[in-house]
C-alpha positions in Angstrom: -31.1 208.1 14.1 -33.7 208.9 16.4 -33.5 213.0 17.8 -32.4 213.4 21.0 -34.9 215.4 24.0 -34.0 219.1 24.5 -35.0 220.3 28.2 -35.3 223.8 28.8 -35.3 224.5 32.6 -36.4 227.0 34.5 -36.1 230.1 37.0 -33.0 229.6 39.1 -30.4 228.0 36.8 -27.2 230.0 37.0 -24.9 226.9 37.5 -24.4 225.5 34.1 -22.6 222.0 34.2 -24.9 221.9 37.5 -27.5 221.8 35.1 -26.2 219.3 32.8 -25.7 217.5 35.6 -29.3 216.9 36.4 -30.5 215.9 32.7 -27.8 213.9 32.5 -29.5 212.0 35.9 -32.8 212.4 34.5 -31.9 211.2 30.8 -30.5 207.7 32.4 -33.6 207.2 34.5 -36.4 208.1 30.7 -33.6 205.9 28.7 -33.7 208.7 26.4 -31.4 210.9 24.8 -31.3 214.1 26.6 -29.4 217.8 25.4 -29.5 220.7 28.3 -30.3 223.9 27.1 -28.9 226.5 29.2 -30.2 229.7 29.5 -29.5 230.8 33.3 -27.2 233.2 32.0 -29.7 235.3 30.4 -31.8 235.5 33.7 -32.3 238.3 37.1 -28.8 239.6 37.9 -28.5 239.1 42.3 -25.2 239.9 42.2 -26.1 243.2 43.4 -28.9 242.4 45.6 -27.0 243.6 49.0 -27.4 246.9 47.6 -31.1 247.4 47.6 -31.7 245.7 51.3 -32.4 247.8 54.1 -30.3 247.8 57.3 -31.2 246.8 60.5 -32.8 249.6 62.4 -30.8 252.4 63.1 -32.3 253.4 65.8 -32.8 249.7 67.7 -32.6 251.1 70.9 -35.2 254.5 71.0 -37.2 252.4 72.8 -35.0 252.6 75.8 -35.1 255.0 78.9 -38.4 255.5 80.7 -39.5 258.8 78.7 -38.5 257.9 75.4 -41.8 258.2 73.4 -43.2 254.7 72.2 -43.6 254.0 68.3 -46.1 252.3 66.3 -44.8 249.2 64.3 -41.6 250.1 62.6 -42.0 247.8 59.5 -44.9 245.8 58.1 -43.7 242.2 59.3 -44.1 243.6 63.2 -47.3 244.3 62.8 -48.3 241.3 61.2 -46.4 239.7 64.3 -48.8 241.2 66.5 -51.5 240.1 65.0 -52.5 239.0 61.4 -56.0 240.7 61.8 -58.7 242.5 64.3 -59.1 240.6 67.4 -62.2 241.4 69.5 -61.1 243.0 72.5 -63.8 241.4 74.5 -61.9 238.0 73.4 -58.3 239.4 75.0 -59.3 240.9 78.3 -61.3 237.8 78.9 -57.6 236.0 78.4 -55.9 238.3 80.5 -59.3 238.1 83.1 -58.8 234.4 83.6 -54.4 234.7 84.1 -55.3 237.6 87.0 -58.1 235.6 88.6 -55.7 232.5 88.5 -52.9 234.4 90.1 -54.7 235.9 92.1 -56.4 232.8 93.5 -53.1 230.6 93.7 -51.8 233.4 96.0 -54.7 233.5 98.7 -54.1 229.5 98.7 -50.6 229.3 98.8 -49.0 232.5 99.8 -46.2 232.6 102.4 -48.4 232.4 105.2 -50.9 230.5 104.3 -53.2 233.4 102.7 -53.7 234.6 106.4 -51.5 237.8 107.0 -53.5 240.8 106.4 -56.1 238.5 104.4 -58.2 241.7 103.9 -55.3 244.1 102.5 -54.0 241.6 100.1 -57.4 240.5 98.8 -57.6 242.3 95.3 -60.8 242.5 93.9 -60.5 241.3 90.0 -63.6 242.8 89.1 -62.0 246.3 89.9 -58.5 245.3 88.2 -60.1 244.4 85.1 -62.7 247.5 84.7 -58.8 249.7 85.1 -57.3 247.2 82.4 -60.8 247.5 80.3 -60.1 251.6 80.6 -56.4 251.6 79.5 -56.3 249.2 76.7 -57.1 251.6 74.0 -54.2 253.4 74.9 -51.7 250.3 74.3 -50.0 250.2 71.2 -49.0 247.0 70.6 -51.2 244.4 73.1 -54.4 245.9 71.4 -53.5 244.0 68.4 -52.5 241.0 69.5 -54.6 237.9 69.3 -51.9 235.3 71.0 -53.2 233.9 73.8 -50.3 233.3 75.2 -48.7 236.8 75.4 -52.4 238.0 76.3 -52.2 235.1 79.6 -48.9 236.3 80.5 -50.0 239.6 80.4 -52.0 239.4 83.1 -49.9 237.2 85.2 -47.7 239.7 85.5 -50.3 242.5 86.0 -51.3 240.6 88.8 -48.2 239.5 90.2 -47.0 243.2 90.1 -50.4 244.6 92.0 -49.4 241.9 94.6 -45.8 242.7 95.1 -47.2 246.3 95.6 -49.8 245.2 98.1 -47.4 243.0 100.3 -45.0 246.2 100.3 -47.6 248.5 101.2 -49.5 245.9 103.9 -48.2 248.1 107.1 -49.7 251.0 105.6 -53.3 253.1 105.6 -53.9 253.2 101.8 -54.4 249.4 100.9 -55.1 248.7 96.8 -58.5 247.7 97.8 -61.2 249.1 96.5 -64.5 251.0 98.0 -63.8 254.1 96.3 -61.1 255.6 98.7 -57.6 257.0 97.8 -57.0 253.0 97.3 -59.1 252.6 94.2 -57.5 255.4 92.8 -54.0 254.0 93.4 -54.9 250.9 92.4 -55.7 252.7 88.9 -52.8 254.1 88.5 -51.2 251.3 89.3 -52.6 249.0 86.7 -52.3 251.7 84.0 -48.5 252.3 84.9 -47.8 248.4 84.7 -50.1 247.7 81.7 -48.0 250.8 80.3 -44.8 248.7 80.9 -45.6 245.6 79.7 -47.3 247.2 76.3 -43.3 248.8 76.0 -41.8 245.7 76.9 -44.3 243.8 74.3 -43.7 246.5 71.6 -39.9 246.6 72.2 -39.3 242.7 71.8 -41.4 242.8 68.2 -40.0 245.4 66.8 -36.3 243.8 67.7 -37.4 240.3 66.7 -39.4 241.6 63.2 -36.3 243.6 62.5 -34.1 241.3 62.9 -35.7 238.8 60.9 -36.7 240.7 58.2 -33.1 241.9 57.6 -31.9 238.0 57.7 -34.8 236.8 55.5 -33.4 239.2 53.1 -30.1 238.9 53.4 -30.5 235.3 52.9 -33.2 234.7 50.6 -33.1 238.0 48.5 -30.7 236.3 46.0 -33.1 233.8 45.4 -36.3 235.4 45.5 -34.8 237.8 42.7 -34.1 234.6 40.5 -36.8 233.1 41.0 -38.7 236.4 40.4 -36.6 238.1 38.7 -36.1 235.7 35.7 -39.9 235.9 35.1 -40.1 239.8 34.9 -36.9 239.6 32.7 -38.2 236.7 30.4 -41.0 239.2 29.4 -38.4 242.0 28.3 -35.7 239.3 26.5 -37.8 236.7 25.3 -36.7 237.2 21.9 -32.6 236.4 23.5 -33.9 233.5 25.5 -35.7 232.2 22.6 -32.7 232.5 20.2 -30.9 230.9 22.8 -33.1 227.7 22.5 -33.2 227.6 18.5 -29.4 227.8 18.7 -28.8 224.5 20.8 -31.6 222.9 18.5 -29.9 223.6 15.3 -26.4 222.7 16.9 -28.2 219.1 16.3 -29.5 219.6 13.4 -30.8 223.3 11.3 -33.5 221.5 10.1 -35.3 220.5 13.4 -38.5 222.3 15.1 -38.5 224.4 11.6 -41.7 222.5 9.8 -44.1 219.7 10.5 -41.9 216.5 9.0 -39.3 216.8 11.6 -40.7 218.3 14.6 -38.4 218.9 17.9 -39.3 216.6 21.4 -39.3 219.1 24.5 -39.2 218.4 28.3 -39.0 221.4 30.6 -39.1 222.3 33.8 -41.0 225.8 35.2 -40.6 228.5 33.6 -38.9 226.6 31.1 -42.8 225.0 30.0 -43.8 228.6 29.4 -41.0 229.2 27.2 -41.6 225.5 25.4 -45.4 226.7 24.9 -44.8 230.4 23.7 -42.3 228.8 21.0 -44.7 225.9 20.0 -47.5 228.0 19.6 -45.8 231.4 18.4 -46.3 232.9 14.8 -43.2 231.0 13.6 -43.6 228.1 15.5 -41.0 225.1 16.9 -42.7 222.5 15.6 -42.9 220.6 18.4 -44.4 216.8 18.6 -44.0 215.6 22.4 -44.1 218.4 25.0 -43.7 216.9 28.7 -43.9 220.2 31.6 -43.1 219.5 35.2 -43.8 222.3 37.7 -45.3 224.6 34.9 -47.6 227.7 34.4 -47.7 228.2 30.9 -51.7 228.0 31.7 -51.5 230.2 34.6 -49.4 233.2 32.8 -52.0 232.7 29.6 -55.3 233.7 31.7 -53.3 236.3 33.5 -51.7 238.0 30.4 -52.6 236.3 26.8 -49.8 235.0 25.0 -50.5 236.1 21.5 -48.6 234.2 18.7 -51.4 231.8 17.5 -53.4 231.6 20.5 -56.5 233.5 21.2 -56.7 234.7 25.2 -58.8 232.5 27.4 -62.3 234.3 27.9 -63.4 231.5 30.7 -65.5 229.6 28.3 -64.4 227.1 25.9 -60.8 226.4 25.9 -58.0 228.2 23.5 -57.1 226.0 20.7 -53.6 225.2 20.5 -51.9 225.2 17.1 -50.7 221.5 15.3 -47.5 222.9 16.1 -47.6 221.6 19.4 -48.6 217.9 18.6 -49.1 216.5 22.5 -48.5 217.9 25.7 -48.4 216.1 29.3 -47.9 218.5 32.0 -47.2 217.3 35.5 -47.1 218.2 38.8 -46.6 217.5 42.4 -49.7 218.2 45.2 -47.5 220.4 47.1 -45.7 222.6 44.4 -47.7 226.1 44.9 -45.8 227.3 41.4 -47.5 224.1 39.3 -51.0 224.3 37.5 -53.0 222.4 35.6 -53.5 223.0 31.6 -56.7 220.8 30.5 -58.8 223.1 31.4 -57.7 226.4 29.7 -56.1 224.5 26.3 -57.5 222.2 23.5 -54.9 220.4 21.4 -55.7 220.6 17.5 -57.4 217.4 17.8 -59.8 218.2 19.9 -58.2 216.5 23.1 -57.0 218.2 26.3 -53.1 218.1 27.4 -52.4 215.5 29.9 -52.6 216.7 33.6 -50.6 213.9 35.8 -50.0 214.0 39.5 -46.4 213.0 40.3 -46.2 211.0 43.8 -44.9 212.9 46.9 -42.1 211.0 48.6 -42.3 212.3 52.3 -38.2 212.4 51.5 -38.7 215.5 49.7 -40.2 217.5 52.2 -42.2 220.6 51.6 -40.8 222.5 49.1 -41.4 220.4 46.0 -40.9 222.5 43.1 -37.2 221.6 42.3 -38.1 218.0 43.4 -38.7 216.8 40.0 -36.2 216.1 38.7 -35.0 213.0 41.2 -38.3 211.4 41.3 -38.4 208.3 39.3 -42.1 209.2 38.6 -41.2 211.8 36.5 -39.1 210.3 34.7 -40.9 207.1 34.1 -43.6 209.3 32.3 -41.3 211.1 30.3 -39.7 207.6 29.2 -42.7 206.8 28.3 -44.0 209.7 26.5 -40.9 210.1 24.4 -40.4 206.9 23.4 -43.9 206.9 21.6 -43.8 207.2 17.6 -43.2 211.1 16.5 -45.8 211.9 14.2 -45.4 210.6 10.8 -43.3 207.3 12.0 
């Protein structure tokens, strides 16, 4: 009787029959024999994950009331909202140039009378605005950093549209916003620094309230999974010995004798993390013998060159590749364009016979959208490769 295909999975497996569930789908479409081995229960505790995320602010609403003091970005996500790096200031006061200039220009042609009443008192002089914009933008705290065109446009739209509303009010009066260097330039100084003042609060204001707001919900409902999927790899380091024992013991629930020598070696599929755990086993100083080794969505490669395995394998010095024991007979290892947690192993390992492990693109149905890294196991590429692989003649046969 031919041995069944054990598949380990990977990070994120608490739901046990769940699990079963899958290899059952995924045994049907190989036409192999398939037995789940579940070890999700050994993983990252989230139970408990409310209890290390931070609250929203406390203090949402310091911002409000003209004298309350402005502050700088109150967690890293606002200020990576603002702006994800420098942004020549040259570049955002031309933005905010061209918005006044445009305002200013609509207004002349289509104000309420035509652009004729008191032509001369409403005619702002952009040159002027933007040398007072050019002297207070140091002083904002949040604009200063922003590179988004958009916020920078409407910035001085409404700088401009302000400075108007304040020269129609003031248009039956001596001190006009004009320039010339009369009491008007110097009001028209202040001006622009008071509304550039408000708009930088306003800016500053709807960030911090957006970033904080966001932050506490991307925590609140990814935490739980960014600790499993995290969380099992930093405890896999710590109880590899369990999670191990925890393989061996659905093996030998077959059969004691499987995996333990060469003349009856074990067949492996595994997904993720699961690949890594296949690998350190195969390869360790008492090995599972393993003949057919098929990873999806693995980096058993990439954890070697960042942290040598040990066991039999020599670390990965970026010359020839590391020599993998007879142990672990063949090894395809696939993966999908899109999955950022998949990498290759041909270039880092050398099977005892010289050849590399098999790297193999899966397809990408557009069905599966972008995150692709628990797609596997419903595309029928994957498990036309591993029906294909497995069904080949163990060693020996």
């Amino acid at each position: 009787m031919t041995d069944p295909v054990f598949v380990i999975h990977g990070v994120a497996n608490r739901d046990r029959d769940e699990f079963a569930a899958a290899v059952s789908a995924l045994a049907a479409g190989a036409g192999v024999d398939m037995v789940p081995v579940h070890w999700g229960d050994l993983g990252a505790q989230d139970q408990y994950i409310d209890a290390v995320l931070p609250s929203p602010r406390a203090d949402t609403n310091t911002l409000r009331g003209g004298e309350a003091p402005r502050s700088g970005p109150a967690e890293p996500f606002t200020a990576a909202a603002v702006a994800a790096g420098p942004v020549p200031e040259e570049q955002q006061l031309a933005e905010i140039d061209a918005a006044i200039r445009t305002c200013l220009e609509a207004e002349a042609e289509d104000g309420p009378d035509g652009g004729l009443r008191d032509a001369d008192r409403l005619r702002l002089d952009p040159e002027e605005i933007l040398a007072h914009v050019r002297e207070a933008w140091a002083d904002t705290e949040w604009l200063r950093h922003t590179g988004d065109e958009e916020l920078l446009w409407e910035t001085g739209r409404a700088l401009a549209r302000s400075l108007l509303d304040e020269a129609d009010f003031d248009s039956d009066t001596e001190v006009g916003l004009r320039g010339g260097g009369g009491p008007g330039d110097g009001r028209l100084r202040a001006l622009v620094r008071r509304r550039l003042t408000d708009l930088d609060r306003v800016a500053g204001a709807a960030v911090q309230a957006v970033g904080a707001r966001l932050n506490h919900a991307l925590r609140s409902r990814f935490g739980p999974g960014t600790t499993r999927f995290l969380g099992d790899v930093l405890v896999y380091q710590r109880r590899q010995e369990a999670i191990h024992a925890r393989v061996r013991q659905v093996i030998d629930e077959v059969s004691p004798d499987l995996g333990r020598g060469p003349d009856r070696p074990v067949r492996v599929v595994a997904h993720s993390l699961g690949g890594v755990i296949a690998v350190d086993m195969a390869t360790s100083a008492e090995p599972l013998w393993t003949d057919s080794l098929v990873t999806f969505g693995s980096q058993a490669a990439f954890f070697h060159v960042c942290d040598p395995r040990g066991g039999q394998l020599a670390p990965y010095a970026g010359g020839p590749p590391v020599r993998l024991p007879a142990s672990l007979n063949r090894w395809t290892n696939l993966w999908e364009p899109l999955d950022v947690l998949a990498f290759a192993a041909s270039k880092v390992f050398r099977l005892h016979d010289g050849t590399a492990p098999v790297d193999l693109p899966v397809d990408h149905p557009a069905s599966i959208g972008v995150w692709t890294h628990s797609a596997y196991w419903r595309l029928p590429s994957v498990a036309s490769v591993i029906g294909e692989v497995m069904c080949r003649p163990a060693r020996g046969d």
